[in-house]
C-alpha positions as CSV (number, residue, x, y, z in Angstrom):
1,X,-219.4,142.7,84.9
2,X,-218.4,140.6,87.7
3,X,-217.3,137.2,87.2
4,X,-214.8,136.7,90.5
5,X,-215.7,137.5,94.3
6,X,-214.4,141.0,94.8
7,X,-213.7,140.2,98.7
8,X,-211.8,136.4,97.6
9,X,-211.7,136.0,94.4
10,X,-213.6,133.0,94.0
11,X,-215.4,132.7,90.0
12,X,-218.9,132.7,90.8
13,X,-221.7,130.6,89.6
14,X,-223.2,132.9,87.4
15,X,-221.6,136.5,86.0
16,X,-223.1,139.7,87.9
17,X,-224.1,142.1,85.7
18,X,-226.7,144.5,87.4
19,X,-227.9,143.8,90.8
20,X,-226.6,142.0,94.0
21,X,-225.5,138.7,94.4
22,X,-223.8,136.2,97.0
23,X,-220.7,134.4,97.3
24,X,-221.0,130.8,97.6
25,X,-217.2,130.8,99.4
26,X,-216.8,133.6,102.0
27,X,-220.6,134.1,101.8
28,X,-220.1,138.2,101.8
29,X,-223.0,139.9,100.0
30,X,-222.3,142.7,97.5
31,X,-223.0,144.8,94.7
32,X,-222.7,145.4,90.8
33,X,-220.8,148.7,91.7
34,X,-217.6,150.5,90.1
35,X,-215.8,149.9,93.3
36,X,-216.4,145.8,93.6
37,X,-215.9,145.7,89.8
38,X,-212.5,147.5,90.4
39,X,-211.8,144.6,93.0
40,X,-213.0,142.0,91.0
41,X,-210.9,143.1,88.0
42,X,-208.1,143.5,90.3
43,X,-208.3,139.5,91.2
44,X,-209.0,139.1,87.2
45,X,-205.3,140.6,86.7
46,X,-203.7,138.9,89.5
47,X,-204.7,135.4,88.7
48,X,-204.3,135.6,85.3
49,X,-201.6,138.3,84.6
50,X,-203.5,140.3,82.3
51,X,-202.7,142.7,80.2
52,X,-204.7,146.4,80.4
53,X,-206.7,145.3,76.8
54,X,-207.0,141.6,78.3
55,X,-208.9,142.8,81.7
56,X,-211.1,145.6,79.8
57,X,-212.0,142.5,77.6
58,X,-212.7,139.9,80.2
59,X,-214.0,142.6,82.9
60,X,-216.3,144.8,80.2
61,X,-214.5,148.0,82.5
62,X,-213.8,151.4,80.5
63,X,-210.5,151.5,79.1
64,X,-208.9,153.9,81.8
65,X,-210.1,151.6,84.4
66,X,-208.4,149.0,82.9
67,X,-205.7,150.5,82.8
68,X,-205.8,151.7,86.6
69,X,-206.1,148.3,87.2
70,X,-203.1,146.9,85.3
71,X,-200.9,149.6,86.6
72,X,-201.2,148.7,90.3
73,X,-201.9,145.1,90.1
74,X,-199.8,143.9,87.6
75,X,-197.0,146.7,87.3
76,X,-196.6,147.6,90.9
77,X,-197.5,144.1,92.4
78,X,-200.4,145.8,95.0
79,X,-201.7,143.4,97.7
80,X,-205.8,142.7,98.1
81,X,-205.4,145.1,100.7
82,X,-203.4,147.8,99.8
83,X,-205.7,148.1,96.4
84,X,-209.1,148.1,98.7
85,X,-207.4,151.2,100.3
86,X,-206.4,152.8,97.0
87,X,-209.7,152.1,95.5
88,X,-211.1,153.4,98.3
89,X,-209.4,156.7,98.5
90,X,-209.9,157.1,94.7
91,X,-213.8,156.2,95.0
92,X,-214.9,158.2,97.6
93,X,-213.0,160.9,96.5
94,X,-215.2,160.7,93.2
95,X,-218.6,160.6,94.4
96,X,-217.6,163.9,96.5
């Protein structure tokens, strides 16, 4: 589930769930995928300082993914970018 922007982190109107969707900020156009709930999670834990149970709560994400989220948001203090990059790496590396 994604309830913020995972390009700005802006709460949108309505919760994406399945499907594709808008944002009514920066106007960028994406999907219900792992990798934009990953970022949306990730602004989730940075706005809010959540903990691992808090974010696989709010953000409906498996348990380890809410963990990998807590870890380099929270504990480590990742940037927007630096997490795209990691989340990259990590999700193309799993659909090989």
């Amino acid at each position: 589930m994604i309830s913020l922007c995972p390009n700005c982190g802006h709460r949108l109107n309505k919760d994406l769930v399945d499907g594709i969707t808008q944002c009514c900020h920066c106007n960028r156009v994406f999907s219900s995928n792992l990798f934009n709930e990953l970022l949306s999670a990730a602004w989730e834990a940075r706005k809010n300082d959540l903990t691992p149970y808090a974010i696989q709560w709010q953000t409906k994400l498996d348990k380890d993914f809410a963990h990998f989220v807590h870890y380099f948001i929270v504990v480590l203090g990742y940037s927007h970018d630096e997490f795209i990059a990691l989340v990259k790496k990590f999700y193309v590396a799993s659909r090989s």
